[in-house]
PyMOL Python script that loads the backbone (N, CA, C, O; Angstrom):
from pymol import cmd

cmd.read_pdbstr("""\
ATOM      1  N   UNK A   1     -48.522 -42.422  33.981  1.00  0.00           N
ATOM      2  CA  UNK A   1     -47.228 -42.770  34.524  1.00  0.00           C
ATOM      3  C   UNK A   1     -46.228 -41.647  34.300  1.00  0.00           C
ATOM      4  O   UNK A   1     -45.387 -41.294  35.126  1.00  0.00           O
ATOM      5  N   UNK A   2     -46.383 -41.206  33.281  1.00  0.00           N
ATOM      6  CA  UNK A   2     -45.406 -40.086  32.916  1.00  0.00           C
ATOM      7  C   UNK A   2     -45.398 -38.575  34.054  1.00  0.00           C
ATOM      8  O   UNK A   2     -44.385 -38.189  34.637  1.00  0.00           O
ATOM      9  N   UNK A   3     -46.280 -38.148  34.120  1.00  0.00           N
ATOM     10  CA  UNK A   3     -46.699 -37.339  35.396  1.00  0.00           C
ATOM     11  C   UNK A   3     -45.990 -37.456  36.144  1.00  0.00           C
ATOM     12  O   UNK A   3     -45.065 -36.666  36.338  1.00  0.00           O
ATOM     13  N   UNK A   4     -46.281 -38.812  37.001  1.00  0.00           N
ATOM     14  CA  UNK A   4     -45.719 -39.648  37.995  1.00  0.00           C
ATOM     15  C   UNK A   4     -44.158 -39.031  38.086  1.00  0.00           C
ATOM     16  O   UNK A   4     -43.442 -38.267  38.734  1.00  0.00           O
ATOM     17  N   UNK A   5     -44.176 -39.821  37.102  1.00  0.00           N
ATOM     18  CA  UNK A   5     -41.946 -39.465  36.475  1.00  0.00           C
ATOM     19  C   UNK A   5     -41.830 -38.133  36.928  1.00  0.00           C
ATOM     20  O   UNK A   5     -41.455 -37.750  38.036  1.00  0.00           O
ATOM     21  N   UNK A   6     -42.278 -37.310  35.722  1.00  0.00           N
ATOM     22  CA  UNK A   6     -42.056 -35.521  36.113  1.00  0.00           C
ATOM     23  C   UNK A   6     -42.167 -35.441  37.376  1.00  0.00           C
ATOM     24  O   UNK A   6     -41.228 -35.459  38.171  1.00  0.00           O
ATOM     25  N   UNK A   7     -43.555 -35.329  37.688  1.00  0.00           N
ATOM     26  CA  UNK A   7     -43.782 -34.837  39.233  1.00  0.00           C
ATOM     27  C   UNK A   7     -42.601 -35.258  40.313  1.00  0.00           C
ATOM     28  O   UNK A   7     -42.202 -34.363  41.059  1.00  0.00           O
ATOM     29  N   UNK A   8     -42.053 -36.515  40.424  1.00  0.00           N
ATOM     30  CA  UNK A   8     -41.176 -36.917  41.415  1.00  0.00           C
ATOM     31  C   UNK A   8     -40.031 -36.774  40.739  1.00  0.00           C
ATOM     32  O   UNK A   8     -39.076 -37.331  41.279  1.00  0.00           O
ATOM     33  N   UNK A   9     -39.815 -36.230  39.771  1.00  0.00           N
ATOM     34  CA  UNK A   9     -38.123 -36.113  39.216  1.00  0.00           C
ATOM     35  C   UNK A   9     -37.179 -37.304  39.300  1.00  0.00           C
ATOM     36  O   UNK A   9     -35.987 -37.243  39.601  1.00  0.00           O
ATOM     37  N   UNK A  10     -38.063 -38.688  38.912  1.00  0.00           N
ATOM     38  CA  UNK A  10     -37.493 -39.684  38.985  1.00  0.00           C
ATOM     39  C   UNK A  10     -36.669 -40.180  37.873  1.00  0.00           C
ATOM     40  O   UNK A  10     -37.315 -40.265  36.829  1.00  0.00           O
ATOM     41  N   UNK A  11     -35.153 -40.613  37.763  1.00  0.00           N
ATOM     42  CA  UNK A  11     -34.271 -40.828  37.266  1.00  0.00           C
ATOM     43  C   UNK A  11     -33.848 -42.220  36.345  1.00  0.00           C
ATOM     44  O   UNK A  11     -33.039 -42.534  35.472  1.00  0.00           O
ATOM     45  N   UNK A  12     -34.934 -42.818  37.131  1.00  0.00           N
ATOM     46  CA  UNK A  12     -34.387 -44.388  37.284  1.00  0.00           C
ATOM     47  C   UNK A  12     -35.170 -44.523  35.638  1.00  0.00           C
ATOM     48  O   UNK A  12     -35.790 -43.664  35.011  1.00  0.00           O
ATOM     49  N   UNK A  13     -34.847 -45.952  35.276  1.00  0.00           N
ATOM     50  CA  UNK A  13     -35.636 -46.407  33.822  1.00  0.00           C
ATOM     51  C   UNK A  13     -36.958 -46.892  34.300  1.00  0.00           C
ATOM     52  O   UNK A  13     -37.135 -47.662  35.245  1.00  0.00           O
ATOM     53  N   UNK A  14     -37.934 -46.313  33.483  1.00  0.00           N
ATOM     54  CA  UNK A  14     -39.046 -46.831  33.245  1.00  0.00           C
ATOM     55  C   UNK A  14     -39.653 -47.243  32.328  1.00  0.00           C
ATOM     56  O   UNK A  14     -39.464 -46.785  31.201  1.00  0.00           O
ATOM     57  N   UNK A  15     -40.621 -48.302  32.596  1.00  0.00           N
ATOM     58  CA  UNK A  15     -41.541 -48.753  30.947  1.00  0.00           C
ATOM     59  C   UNK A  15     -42.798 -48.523  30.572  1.00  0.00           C
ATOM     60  O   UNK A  15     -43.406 -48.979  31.541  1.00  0.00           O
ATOM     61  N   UNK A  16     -43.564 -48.149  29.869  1.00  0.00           N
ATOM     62  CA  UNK A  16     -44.493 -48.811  29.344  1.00  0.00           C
ATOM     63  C   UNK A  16     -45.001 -49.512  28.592  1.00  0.00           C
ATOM     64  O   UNK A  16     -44.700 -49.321  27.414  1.00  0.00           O
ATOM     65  N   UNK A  17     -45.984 -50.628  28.905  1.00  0.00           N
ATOM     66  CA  UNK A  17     -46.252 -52.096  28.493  1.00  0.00           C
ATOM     67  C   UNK A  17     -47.341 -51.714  27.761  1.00  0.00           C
ATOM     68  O   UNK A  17     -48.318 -51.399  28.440  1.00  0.00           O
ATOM     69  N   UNK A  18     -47.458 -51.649  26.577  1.00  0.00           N
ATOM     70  CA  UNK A  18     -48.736 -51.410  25.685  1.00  0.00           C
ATOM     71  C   UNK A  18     -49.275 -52.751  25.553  1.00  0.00           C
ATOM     72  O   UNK A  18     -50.440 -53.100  25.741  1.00  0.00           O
ATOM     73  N   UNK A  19     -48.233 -53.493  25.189  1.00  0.00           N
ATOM     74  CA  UNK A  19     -49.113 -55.055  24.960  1.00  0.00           C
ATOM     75  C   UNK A  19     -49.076 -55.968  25.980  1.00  0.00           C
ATOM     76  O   UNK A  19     -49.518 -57.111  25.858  1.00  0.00           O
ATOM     77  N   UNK A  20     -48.450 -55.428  27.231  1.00  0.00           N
ATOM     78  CA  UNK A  20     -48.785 -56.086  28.089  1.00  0.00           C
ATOM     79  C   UNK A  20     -47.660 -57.345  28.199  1.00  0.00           C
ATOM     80  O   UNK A  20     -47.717 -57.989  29.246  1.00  0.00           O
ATOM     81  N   UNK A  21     -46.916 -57.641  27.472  1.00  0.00           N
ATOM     82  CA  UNK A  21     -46.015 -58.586  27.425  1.00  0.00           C
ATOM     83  C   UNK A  21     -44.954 -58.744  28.395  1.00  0.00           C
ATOM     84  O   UNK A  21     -44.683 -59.860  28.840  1.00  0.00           O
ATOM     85  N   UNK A  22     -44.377 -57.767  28.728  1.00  0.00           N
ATOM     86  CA  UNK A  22     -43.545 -57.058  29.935  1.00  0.00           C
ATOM     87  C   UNK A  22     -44.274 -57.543  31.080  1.00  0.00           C
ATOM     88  O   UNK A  22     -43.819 -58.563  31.597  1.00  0.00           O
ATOM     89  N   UNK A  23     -45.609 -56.885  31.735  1.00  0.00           N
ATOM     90  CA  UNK A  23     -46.050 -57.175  32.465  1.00  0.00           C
ATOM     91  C   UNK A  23     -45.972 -58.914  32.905  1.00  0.00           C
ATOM     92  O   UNK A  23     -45.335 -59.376  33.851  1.00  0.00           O
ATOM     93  N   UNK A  24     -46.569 -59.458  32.205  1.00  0.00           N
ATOM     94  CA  UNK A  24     -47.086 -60.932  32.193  1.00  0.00           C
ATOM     95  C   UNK A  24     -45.637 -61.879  32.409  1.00  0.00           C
ATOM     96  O   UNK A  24     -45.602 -62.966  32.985  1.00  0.00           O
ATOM     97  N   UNK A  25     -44.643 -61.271  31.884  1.00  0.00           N
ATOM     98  CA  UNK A  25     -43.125 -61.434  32.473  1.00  0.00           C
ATOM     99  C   UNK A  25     -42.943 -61.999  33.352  1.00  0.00           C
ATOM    100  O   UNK A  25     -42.644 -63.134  33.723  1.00  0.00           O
ATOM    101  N   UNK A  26     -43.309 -60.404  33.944  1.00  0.00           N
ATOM    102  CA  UNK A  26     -42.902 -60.488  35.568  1.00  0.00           C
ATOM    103  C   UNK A  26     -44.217 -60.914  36.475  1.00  0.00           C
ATOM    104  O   UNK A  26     -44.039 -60.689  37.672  1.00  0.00           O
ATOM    105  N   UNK A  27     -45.157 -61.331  36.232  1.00  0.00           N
ATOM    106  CA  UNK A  27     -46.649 -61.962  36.785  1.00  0.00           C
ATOM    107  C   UNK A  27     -46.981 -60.602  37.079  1.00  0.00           C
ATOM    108  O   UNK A  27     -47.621 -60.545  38.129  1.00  0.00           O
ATOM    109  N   UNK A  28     -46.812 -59.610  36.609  1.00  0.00           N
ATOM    110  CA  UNK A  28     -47.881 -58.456  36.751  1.00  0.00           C
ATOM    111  C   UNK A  28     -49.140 -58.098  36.234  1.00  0.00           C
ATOM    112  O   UNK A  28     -49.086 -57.855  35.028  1.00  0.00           O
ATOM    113  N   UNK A  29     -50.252 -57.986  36.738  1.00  0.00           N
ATOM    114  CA  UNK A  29     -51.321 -57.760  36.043  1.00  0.00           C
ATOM    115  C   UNK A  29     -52.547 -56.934  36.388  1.00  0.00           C
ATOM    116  O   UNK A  29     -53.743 -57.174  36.216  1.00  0.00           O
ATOM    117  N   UNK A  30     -51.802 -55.704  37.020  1.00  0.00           N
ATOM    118  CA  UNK A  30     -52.577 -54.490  37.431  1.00  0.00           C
ATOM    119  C   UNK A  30     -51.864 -53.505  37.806  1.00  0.00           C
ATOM    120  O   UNK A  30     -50.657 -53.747  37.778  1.00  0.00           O
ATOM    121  N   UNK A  31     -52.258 -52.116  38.271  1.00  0.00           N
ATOM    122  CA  UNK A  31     -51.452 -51.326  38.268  1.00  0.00           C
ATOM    123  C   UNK A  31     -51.769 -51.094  39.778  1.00  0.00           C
ATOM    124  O   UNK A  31     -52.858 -51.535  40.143  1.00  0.00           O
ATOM    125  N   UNK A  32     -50.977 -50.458  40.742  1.00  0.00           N
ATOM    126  CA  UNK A  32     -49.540 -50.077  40.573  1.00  0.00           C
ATOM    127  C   UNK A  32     -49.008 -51.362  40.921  1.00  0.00           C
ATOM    128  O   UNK A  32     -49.276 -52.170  41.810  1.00  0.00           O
ATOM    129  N   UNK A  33     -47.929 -51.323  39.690  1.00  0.00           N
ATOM    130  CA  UNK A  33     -46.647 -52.517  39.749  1.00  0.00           C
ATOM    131  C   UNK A  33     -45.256 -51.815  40.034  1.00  0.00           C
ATOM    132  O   UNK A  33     -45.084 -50.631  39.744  1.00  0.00           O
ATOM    133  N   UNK A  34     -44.386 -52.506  40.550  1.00  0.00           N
ATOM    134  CA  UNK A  34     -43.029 -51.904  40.599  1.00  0.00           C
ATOM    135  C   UNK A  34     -41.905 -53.280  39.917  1.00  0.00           C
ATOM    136  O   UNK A  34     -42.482 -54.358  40.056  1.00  0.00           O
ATOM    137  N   UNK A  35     -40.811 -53.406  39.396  1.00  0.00           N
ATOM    138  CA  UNK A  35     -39.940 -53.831  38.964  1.00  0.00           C
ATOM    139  C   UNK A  35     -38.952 -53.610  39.414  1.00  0.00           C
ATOM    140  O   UNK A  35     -38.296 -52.835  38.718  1.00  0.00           O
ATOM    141  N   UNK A  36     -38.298 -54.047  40.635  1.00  0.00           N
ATOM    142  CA  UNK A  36     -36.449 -53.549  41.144  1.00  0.00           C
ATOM    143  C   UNK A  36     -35.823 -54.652  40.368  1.00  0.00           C
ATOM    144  O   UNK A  36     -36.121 -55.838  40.503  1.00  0.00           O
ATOM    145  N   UNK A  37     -34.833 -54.125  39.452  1.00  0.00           N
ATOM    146  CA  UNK A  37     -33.672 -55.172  38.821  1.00  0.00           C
ATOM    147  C   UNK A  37     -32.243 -54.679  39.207  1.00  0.00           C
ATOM    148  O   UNK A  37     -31.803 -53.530  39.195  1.00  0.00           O
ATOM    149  N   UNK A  38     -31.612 -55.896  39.568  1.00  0.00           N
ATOM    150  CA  UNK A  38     -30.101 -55.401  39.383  1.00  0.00           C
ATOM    151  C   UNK A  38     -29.410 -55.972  38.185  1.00  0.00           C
ATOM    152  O   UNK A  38     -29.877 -56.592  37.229  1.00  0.00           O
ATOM    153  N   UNK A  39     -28.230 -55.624  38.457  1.00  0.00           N
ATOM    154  CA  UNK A  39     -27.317 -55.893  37.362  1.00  0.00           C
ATOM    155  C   UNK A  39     -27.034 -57.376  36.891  1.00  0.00           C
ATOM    156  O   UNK A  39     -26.748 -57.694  35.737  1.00  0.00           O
ATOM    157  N   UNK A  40     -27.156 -58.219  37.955  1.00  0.00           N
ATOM    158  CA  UNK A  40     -27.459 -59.421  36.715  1.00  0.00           C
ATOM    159  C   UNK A  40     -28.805 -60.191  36.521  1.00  0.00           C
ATOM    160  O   UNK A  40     -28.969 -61.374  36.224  1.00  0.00           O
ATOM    161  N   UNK A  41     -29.766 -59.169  36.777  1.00  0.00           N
ATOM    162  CA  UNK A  41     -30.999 -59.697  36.113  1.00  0.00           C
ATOM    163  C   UNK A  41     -32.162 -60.221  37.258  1.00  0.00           C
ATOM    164  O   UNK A  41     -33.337 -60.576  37.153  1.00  0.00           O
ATOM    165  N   UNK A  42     -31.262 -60.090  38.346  1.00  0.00           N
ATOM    166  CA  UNK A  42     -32.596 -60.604  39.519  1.00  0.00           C
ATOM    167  C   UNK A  42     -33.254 -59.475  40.126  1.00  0.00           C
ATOM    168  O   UNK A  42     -32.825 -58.432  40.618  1.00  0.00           O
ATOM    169  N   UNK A  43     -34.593 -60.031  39.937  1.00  0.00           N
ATOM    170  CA  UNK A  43     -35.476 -58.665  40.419  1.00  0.00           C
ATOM    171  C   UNK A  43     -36.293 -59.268  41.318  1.00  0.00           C
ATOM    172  O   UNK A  43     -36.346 -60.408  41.780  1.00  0.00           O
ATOM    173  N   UNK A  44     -37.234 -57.771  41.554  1.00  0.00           N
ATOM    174  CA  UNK A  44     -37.924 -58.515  42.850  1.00  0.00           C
ATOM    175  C   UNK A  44     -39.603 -57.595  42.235  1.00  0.00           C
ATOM    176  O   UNK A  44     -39.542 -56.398  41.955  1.00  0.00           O
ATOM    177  N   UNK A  45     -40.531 -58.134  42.153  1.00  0.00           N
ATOM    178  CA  UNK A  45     -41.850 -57.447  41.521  1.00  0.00           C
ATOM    179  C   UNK A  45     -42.760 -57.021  42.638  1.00  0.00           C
ATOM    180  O   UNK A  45     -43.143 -57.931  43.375  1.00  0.00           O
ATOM    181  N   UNK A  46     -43.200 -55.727  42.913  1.00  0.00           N
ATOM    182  CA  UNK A  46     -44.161 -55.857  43.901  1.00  0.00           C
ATOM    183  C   UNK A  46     -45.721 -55.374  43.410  1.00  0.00           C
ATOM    184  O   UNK A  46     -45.907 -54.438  42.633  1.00  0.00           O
ATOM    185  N   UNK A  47     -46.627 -56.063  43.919  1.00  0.00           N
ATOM    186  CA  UNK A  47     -48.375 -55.898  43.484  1.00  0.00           C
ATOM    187  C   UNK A  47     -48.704 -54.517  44.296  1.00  0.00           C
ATOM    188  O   UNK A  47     -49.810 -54.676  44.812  1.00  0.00           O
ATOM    189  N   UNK A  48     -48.276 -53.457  44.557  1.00  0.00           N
ATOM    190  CA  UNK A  48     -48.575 -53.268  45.641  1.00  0.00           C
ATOM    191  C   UNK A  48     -48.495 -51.506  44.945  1.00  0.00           C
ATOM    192  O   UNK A  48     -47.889 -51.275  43.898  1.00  0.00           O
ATOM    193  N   UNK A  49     -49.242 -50.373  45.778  1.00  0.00           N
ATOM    194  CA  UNK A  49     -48.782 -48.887  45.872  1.00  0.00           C
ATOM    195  C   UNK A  49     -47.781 -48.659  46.773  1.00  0.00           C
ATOM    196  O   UNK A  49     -47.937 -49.157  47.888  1.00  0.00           O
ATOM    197  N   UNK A  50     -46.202 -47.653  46.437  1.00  0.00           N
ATOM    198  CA  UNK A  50     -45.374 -47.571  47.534  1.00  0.00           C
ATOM    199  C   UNK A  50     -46.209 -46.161  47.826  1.00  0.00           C
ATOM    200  O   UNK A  50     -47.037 -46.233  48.734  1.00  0.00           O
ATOM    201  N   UNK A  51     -46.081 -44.991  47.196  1.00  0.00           N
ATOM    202  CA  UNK A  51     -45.874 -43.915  46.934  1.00  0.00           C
ATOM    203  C   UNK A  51     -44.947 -43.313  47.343  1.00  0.00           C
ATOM    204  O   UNK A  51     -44.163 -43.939  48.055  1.00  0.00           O
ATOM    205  N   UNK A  52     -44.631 -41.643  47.012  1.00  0.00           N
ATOM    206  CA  UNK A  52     -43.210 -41.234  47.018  1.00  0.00           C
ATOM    207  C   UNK A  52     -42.470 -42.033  48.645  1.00  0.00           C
ATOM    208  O   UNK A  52     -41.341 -42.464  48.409  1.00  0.00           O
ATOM    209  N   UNK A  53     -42.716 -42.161  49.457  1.00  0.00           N
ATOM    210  CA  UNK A  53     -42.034 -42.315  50.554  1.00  0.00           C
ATOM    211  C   UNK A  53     -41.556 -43.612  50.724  1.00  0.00           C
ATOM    212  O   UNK A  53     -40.474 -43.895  51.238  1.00  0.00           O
ATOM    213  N   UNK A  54     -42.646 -44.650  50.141  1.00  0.00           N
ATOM    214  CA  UNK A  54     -42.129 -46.171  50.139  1.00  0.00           C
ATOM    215  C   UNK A  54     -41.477 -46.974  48.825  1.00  0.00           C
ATOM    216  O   UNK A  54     -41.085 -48.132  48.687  1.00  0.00           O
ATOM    217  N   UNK A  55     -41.554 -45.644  47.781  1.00  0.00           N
ATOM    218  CA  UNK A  55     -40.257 -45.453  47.200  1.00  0.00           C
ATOM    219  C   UNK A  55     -39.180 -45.316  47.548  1.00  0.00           C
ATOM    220  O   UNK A  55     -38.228 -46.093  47.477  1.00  0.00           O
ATOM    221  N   UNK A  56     -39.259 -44.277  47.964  1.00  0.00           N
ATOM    222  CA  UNK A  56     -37.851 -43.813  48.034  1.00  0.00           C
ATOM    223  C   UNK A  56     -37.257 -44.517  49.352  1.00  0.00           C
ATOM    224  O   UNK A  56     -36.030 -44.597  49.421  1.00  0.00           O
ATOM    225  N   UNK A  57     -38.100 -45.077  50.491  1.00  0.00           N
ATOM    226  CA  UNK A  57     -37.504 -46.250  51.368  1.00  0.00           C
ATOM    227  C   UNK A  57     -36.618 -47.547  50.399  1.00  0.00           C
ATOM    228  O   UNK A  57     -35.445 -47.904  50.287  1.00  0.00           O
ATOM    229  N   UNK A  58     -37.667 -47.873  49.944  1.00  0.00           N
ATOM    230  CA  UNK A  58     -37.206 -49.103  48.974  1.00  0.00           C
ATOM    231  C   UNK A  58     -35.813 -48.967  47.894  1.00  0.00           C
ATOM    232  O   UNK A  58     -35.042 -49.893  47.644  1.00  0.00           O
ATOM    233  N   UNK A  59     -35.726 -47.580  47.348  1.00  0.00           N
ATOM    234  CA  UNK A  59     -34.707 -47.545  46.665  1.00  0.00           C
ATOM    235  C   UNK A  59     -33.527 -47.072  47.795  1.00  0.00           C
ATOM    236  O   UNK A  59     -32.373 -47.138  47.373  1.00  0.00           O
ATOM    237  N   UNK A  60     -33.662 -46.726  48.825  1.00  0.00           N
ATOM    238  CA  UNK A  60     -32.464 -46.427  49.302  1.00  0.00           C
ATOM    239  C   UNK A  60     -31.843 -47.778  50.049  1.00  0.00           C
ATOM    240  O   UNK A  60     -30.689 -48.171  50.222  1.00  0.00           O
ATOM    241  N   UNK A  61     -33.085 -48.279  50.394  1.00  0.00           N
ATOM    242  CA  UNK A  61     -32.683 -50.300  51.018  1.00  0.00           C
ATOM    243  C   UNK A  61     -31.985 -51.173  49.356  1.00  0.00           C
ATOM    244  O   UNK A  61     -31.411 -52.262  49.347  1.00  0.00           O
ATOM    245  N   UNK A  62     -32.202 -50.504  48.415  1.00  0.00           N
ATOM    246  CA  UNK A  62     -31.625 -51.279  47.803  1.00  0.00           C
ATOM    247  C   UNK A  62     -30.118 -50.748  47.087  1.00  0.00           C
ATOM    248  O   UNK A  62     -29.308 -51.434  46.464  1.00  0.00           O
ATOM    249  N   UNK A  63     -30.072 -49.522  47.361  1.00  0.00           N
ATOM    250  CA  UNK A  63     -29.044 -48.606  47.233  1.00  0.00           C
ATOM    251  C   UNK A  63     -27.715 -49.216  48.827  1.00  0.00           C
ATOM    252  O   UNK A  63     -26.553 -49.489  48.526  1.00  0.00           O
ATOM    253  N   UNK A  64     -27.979 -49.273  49.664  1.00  0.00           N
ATOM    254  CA  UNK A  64     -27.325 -49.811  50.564  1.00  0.00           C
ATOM    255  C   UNK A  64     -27.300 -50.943  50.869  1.00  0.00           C
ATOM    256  O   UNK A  64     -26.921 -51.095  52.030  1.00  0.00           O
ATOM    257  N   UNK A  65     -27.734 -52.599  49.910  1.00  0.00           N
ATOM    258  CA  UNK A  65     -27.314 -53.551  49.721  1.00  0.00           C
ATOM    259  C   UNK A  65     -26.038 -53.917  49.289  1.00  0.00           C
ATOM    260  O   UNK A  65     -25.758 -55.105  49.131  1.00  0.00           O
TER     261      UNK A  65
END
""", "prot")
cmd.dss("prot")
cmd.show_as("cartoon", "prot")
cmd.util.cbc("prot")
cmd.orient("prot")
């Protein structure tokens, strides 16, 4: 995951779930997971791979909400 970060010069907060507790949270339970939260706590979880492009779609749709 860290790679990931570097390589795309991504800004935003990220986690890693060693025990898995985080995950199971949010009903995650494989990788690639994504986590969008806003500011009072509602998020939206996706099961899914964006990569850089359906990233950066997704954060700019949620940047212009």
């Amino acid at each position: 995951m860290q790679a990931f970060v570097d390589e795309y010069g991504l800004r935003m907060p990220t986690a890693v779930d060693e025990t898995d507790q985080l995950f199971a949270r949010f009903g995650l339970f494989y990788q690639p997971s994504w986590v969008f939260m806003d500011e009072d706590g509602t998020f939206e979880a996706l099961r899914q791979e964006l990569g850089a492009d359906g990233l950066r779609s997704k954060i700019e749709g949620l940047i212009e909400s």
